[in-house]
GUZA-611552 format. One record per residue (C-alpha): residue in one letter; chain; x, y, z. Coordinates in steps of 0.2 Angstrom, whole numbers, plus 5000, padded with zeros to 4 digits. Each point is the difference from the previous one (the first is absolute). Last residue first. Layout:
BEGIN
+---+---+------+-------+------+
! r ! c ! east ! north !   up !
+---+---+------+-------+------+
! A ! A !    X !     Y !    Z !
...
+---+---+------+-------+------+
end
This chain:
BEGIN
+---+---+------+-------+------+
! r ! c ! east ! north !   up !
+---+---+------+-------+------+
! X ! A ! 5462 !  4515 ! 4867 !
! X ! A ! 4992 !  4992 ! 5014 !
! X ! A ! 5012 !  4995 ! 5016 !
! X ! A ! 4995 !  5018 ! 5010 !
! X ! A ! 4980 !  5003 ! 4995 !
! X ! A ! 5003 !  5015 ! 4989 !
! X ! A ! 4996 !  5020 ! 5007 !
! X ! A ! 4997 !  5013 ! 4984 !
! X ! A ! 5001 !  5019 ! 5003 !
! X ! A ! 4998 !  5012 ! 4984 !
! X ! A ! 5003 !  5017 ! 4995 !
! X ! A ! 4999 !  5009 ! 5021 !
! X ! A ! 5002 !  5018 ! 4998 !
! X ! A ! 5019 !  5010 ! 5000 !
! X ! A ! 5003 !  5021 ! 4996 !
! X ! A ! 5014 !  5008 ! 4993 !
! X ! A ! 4994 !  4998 ! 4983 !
! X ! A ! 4990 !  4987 ! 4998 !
! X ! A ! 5010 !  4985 ! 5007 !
! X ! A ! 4988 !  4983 ! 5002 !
! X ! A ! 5002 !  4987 ! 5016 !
! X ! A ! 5001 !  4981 ! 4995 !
! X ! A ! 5000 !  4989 ! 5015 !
! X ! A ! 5003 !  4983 ! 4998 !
! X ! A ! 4998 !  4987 ! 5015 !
! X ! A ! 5003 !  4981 ! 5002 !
! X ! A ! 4987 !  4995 ! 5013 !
! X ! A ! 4999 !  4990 ! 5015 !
! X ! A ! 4982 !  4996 ! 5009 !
! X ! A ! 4983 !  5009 ! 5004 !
! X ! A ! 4988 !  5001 ! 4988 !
! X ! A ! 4984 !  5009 ! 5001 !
! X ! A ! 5008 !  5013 ! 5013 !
! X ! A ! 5010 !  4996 ! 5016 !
! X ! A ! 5019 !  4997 ! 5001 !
! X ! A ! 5009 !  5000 ! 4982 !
! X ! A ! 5020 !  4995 ! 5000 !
! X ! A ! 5010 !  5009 ! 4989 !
! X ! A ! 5013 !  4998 ! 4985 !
! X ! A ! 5007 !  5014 ! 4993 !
! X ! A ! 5001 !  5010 ! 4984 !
! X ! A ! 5000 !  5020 ! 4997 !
! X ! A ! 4998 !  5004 ! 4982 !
! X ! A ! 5003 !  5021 ! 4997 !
! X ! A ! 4996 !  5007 ! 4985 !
! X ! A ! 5001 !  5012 ! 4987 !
! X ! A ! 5019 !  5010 ! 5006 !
! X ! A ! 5005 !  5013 ! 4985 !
! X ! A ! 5016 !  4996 ! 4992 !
! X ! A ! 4993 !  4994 ! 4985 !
! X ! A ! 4987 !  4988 ! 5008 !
! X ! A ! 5005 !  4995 ! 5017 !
! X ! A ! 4997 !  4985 ! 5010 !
! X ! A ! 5003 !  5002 ! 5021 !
! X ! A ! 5001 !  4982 ! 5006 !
! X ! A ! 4998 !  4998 ! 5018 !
! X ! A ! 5002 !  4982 ! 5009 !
! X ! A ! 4990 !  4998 ! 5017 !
! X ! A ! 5010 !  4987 ! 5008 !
! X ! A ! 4993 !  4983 ! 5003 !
! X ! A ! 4985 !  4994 ! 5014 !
! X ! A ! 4992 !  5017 ! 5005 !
! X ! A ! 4989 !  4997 ! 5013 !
! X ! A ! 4983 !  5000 ! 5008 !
! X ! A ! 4994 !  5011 ! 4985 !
! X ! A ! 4982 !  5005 ! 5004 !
! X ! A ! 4982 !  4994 ! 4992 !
! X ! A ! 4984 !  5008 ! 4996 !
! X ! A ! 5003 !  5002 ! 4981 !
! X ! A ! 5019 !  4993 ! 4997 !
! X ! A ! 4992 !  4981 ! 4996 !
! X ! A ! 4991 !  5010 ! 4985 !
! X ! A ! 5013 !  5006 ! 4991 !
! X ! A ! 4997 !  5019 ! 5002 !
! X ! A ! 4991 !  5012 ! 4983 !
! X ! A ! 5011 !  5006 ! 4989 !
! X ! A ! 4986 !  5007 ! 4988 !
! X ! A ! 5004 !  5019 ! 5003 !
! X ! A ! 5019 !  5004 ! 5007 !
! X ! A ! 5002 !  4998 ! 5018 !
! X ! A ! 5005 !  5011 ! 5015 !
! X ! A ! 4981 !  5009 ! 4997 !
! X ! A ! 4991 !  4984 ! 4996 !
! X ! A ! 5006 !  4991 ! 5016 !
! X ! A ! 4997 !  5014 ! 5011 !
! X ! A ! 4981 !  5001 ! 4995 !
! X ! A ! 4998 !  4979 ! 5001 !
! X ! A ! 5007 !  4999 ! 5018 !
! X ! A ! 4997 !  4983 ! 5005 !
! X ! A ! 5012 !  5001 ! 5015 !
! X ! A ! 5011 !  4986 ! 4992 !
! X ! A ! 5000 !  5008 ! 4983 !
! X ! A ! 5003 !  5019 ! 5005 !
! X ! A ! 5013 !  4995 ! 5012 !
! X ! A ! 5011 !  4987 ! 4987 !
! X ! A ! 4996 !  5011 ! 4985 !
! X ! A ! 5009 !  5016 ! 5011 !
! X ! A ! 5013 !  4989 ! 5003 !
! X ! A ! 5005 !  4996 ! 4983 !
! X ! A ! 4999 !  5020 ! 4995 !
! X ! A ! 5009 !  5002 ! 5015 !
! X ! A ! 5013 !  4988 ! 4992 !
! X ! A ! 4999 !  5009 ! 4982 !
! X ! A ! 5005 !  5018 ! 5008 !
! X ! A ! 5013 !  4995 ! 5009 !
! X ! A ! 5009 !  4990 ! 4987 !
! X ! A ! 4997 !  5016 ! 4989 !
! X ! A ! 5007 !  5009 ! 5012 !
! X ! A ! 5016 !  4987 ! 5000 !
! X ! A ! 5000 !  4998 ! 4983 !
! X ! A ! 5000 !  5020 ! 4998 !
! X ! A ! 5015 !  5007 ! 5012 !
! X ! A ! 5013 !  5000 ! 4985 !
! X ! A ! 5010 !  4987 ! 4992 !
! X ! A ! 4986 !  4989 ! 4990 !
! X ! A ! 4995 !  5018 ! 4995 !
! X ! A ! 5016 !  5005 ! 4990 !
! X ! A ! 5000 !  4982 ! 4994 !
! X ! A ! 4982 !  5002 ! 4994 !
! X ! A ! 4992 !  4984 ! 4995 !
! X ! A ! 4994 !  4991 ! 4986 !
! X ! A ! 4992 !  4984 ! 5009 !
! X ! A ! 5005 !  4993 ! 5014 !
! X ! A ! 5007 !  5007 ! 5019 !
! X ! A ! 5000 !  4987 ! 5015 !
! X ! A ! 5000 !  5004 ! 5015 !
! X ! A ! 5002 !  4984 ! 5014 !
! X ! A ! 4993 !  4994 ! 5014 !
! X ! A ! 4991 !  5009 ! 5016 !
! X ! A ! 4992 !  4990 ! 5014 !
! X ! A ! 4981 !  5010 ! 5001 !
! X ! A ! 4995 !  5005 ! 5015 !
! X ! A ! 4988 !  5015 ! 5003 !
! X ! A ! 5004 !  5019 ! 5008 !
! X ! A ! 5015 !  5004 ! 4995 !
! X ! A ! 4999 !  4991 ! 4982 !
! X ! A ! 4987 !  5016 ! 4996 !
! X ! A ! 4979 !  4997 ! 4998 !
! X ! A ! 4996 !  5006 ! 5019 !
! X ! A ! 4982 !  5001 ! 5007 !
! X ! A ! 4998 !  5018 ! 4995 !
! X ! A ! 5001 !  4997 ! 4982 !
! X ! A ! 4985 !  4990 ! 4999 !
! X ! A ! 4993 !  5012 ! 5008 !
! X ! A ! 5004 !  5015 ! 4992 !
! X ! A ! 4998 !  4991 ! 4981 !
! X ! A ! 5016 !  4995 ! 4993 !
! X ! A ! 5007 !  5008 ! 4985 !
! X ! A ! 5015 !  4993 ! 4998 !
! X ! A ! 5017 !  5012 ! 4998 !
! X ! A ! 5016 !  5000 ! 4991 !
! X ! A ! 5014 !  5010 ! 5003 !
! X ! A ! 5018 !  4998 ! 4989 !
! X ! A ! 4996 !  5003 ! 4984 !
! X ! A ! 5010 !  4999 ! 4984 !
! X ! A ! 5018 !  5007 ! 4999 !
! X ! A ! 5010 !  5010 ! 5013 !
! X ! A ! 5016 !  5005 ! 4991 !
! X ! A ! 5010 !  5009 ! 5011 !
! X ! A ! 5001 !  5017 ! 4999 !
! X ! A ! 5020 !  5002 ! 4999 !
! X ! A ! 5001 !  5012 ! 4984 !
! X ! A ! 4985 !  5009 ! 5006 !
! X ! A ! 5012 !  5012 ! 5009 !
! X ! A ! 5001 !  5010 ! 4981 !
! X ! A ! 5012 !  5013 ! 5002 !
! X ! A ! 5013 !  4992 ! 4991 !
! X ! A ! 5010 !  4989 ! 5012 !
! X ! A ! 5015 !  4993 ! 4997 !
! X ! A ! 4998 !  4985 ! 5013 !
! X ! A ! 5019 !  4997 ! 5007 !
! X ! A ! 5007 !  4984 ! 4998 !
! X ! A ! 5004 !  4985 ! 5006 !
! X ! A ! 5008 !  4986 ! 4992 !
! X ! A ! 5003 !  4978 ! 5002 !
! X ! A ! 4992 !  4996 ! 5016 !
! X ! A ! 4999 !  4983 ! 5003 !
! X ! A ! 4985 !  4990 ! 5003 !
! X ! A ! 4993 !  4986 ! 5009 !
! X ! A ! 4980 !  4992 ! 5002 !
! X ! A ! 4995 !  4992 ! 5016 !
! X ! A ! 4986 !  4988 ! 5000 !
! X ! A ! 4991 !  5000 ! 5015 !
! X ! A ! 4994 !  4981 ! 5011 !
! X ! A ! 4989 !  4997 ! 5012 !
! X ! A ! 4983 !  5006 ! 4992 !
! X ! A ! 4984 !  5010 ! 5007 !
! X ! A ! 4985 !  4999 ! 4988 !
! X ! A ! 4995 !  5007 ! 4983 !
! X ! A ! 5016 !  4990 ! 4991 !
! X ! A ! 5004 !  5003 ! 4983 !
! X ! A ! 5016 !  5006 ! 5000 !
! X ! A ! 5006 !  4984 ! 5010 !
! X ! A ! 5011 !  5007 ! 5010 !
! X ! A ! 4998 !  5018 ! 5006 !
! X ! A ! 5011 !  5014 ! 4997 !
! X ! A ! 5016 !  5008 ! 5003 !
! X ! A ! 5010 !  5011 ! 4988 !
! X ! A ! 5018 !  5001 ! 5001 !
! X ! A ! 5011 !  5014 ! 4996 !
! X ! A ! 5020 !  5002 ! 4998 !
! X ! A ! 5012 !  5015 ! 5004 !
! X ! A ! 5016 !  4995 ! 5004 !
! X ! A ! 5005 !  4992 ! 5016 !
! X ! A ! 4987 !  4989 ! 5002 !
! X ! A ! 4988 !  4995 ! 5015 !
! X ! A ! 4994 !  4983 ! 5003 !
! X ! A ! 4983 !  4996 ! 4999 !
! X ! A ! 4993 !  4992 ! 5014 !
! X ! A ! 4988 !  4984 ! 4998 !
! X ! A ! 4982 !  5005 ! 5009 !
! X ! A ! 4990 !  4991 ! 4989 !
! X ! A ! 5008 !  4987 ! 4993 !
! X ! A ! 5009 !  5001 ! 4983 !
! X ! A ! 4996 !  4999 ! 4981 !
! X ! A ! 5013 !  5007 ! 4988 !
! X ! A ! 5003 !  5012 ! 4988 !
! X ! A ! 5019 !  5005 ! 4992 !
! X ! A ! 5010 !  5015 ! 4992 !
! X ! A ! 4985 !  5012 ! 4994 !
! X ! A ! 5007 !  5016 ! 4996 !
! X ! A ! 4999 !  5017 ! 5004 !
! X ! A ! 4999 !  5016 ! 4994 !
! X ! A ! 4998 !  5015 ! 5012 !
! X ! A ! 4990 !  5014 ! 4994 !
! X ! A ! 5003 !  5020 ! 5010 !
! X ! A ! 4990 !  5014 ! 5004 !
! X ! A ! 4980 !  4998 ! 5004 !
! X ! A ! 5007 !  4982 ! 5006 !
! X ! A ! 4998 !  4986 ! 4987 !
! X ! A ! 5006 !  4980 ! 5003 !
! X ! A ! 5003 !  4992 ! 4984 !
! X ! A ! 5003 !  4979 ! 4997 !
! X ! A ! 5008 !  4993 ! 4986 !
! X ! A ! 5000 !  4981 ! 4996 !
! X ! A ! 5013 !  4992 ! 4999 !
! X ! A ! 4997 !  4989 ! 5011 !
! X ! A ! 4984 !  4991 ! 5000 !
! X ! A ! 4983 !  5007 ! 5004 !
! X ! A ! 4986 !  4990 ! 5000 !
! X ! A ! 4996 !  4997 ! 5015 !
! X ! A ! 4998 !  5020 ! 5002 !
! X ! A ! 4983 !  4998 ! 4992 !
! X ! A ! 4987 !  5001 ! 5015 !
! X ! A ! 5011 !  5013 ! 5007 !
! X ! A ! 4990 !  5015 ! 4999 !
! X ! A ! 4986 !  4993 ! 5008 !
! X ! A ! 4997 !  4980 ! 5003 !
! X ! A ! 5014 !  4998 ! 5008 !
! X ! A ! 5001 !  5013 ! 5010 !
! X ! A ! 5015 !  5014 ! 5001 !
! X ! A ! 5018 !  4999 ! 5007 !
! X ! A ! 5014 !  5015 ! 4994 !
! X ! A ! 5018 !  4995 ! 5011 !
! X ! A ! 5015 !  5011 ! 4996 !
! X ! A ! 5015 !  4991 ! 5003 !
! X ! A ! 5017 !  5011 ! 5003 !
! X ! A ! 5008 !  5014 ! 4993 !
! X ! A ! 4986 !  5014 ! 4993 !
! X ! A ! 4993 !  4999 ! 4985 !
! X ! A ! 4982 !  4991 ! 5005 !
! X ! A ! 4997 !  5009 ! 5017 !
! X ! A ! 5007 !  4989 ! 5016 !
! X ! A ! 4993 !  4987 ! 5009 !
! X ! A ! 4990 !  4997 ! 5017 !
! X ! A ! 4989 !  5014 ! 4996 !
! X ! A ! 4994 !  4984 ! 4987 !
! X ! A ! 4993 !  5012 ! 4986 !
! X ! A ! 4980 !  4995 ! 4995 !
! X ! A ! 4994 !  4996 ! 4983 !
! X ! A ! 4982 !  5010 ! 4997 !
! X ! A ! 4983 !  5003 ! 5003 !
! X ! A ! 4996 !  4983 ! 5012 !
! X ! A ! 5018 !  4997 ! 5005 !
! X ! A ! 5000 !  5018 ! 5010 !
! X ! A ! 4985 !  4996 ! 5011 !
! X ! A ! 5006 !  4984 ! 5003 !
! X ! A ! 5016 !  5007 ! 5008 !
! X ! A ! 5015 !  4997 ! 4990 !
! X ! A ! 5006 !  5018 ! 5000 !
! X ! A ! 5007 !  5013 ! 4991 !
! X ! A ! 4989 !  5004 ! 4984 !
! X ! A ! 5004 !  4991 ! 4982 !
! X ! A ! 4989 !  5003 ! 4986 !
! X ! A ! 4999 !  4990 ! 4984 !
! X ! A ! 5003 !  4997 ! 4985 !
! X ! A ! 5000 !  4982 ! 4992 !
! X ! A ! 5001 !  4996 ! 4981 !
! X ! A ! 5007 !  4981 ! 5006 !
! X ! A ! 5018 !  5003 ! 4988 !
! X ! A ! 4999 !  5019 ! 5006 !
! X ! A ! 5003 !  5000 ! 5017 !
! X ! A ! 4994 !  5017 ! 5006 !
! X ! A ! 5003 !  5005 ! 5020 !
! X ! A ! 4993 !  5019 ! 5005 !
! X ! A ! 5003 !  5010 ! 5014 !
! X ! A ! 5000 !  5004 ! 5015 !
! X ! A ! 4982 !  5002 ! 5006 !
! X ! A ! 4998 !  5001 ! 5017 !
! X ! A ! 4990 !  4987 ! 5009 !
! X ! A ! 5012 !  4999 ! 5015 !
! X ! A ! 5010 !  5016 ! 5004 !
! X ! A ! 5018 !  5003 ! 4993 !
! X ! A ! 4999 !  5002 ! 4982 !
! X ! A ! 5016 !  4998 ! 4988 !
! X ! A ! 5004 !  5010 ! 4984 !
! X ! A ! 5017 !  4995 ! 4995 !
! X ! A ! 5011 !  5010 ! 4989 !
! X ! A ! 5018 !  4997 ! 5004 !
! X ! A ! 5007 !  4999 ! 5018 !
! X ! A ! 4996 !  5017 ! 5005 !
! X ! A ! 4981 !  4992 ! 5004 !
! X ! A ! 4985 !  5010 ! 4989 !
! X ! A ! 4984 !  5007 ! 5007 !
! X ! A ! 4998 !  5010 ! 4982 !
! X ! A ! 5000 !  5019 ! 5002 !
! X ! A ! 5009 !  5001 ! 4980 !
! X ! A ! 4985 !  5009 ! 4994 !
! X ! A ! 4999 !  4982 ! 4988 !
! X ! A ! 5000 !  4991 ! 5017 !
! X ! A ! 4987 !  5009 ! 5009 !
! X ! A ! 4989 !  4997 ! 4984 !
! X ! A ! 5003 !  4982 ! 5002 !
! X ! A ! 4996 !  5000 ! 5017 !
! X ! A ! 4984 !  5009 ! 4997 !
! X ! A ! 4998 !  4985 ! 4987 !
! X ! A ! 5005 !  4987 ! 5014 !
! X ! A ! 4988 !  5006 ! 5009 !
! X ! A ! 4986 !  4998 ! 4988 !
! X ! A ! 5004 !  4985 ! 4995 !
! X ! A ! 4997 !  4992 ! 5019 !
! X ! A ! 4986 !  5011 ! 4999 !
! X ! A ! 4993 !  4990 ! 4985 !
! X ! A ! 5005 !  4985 ! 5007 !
! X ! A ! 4991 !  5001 ! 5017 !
! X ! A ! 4982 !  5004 ! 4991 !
! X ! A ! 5002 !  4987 ! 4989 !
! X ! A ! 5005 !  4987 ! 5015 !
! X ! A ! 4985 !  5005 ! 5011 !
! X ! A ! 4992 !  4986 ! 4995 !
! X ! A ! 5013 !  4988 ! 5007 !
! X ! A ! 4997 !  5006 ! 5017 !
! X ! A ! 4994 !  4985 ! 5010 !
! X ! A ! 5004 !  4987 ! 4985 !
! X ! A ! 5016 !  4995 ! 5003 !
! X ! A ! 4999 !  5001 ! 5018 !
! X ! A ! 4987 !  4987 ! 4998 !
! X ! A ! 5012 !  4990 ! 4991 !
! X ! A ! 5013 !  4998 ! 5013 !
! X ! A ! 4986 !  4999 ! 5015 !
! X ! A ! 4991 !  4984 ! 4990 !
! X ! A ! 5020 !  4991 ! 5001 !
! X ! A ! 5002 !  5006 ! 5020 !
! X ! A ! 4983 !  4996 ! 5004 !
! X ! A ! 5002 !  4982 ! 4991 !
! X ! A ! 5018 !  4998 ! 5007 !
! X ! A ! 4991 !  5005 ! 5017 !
! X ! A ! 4989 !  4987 ! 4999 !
! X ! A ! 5012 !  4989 ! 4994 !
! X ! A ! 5010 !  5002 ! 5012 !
! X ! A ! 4986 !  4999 ! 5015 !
! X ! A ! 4996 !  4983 ! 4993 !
! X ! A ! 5015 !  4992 ! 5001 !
! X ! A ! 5003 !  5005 ! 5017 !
! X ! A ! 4982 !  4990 ! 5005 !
! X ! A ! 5005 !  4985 ! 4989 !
! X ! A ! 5017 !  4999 ! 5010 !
! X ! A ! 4991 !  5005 ! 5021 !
! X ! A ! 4986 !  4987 ! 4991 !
! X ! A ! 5013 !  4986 ! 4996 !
! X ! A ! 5011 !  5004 ! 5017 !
+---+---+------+-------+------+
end
């Protein structure tokens, strides 16, 4: 009975592992392409716009209110000015669609219409800040022809899964995941309510570039890897690393904190990371010196020897100068097989910004116990 418990015990975790690594991975499969999807996001909803000042808008008879029916359509636009956020909303909570933009529930109705509207993005995307919303605070959802107002009645944190009764009147709510911070699959959401308080309709001038949103800083950042280094795998998907938390210091963006950019940046710094462990522990001098800048040589116990596991969370924290991301210091604690010196290490990874590029700018391993 013991080994038929410890055996069930095992498989859960094993698949709580996959399950957590398979969450972040699918983060990072397409973030790249984020740029490139928000840009015809805005481009669509521009044509829109243009439709809607020839007065050849897609709009419902009951008021003005723009709605798309096929997933990854872009619908609008969802402003709330006390966290400086803009951002795209598409129909859809598909992965796909959460990585460019906030998703529509299909299960609810379009903001302005009776009933519970339902808006959910990640986290650590768009809704890093809606934590601290409190009520009051106004909310604007943006079709090419109409502005409904809300306004922020109550927050609060729920298990996944809770249902979210339906109102008479016209009411949002925006969904997200709880903590903010998190880079790893988590139990809980924290739910966000409003009331509608107006709707208008959008006097248009001619100009559809009245609801671009406003994509700030970069969201694409790359390393360049040699071929085959590269070819053996540098991305989350293909090595394991338990995820932590994100962390953003410094003098940062609050445009780009809420955008696509930490999480490609993110991406960028951990295949930077793995990149070092490959290049060290196959002896691969030539691939260390392209992913790194000149002088950062390995520690010493990295040269020749393999991570058998990591031992805490790899933390990330992005630190910005000015808005502009500098750096990103991923920490952890690993265990050391092989090599000059084998054993447990407290890990600190620094991996340089230049542009939108990423090289290795230190790596220091501690003895774990020794400050």
């Amino acid at each position: 009975m013991r080994r038929m418990l410890l055996t069930a015990a095992g498989v859960v975790l094993v698949w709580s592992a996959l399950g957590a690594l398979g969450y972040i991975g699918g983060w990072q499969l397409h973030v790249q392409r984020a740029a490139a999807t928000l840009a015809r996001a805005e481009h669509a909803l521009s044509l829109r716009a243009q439709a809607a000042s020839r007065g050849r808008s897609t709009s419902s008879t009951e008021g003005c209110v723009v709605t798309a029916t096929s997933t990854g359509q872009l619908a609008g636009i969802l402003e709330i000015p006390a966290i400086h956020l803009s951002a795209p909303v598409e129909e859809g909570t598909t992965d796909a669609v959460l990585r460019v933009a906030v998703g529509h529930d299909p299960a609810s109705v379009w903001p302005g219409r009776p009933g519970t509207a339902a808006l959910l993005a990640h986290d650590v995307s768009y809704f890093v800040h809606l934590g601290t919303l409190g009520p009051g605070d106004v909310i604007l959802y943006r079709t090419a022809c109409s502005t409904t107002r809300f306004v922020v009645t109550r927050s609060q944190v729920v298990a996944q899964g809770s249902a979210i009764p339906n109102t008479p009147s016209p009411s949002l709510v925006l969904d997200t995941c709880y903590p903010s911070n998190a880079l790893f699959f988590t139990p809980q959401r924290l739910v966000v309510w409003a009331s509608e308080v107006s709707q208008r309709r959008a006097a248009w001038s001619g100009n559809p570039q009245a609801l671009r949103p406003s994509l700030t800083g970069q969201t694409a950042y790359s390393l360049a890897a040699p071929a085959p280094l590269a070819a053996q795998g540098l991305t989350l998907q293909q090595n394991e690393a338990p995820m932590g938390t994100m962390t953003l210091s410094g003098q940062t963006s609050a445009r780009w904190e809420q955008s696509p950019g930490p999480l490609a940046l993110e991406g960028a710094a951990l295949e930077a990371y793995f990149g070092g462990l490959r290049a060290s522990a196959q002896g691969e001098q030539t691939w260390w010196r392209a992913i790194a800048a000149p002088n950062v040589s390995p520690p010493a116990p990295l040269i020749g020897a393999r991570v058998s596991g990591h031992d805490a969370p790899l933390n990330v924290d992005i630190v910005s100068v000015r808005g502009v991301p500098t750096q990103v210091v991923l920490t952890t604690a690993v265990t050391l097989t092989g090599g000059s010196a084998p054993g447990a290490y407290a890990e600190r990874v620094e991996v340089d910004v230049q542009a939108n590029h990423v090289v290795l700018g230190g790596w220091t391993l501690e003895v774990e116990g020794t400050k």
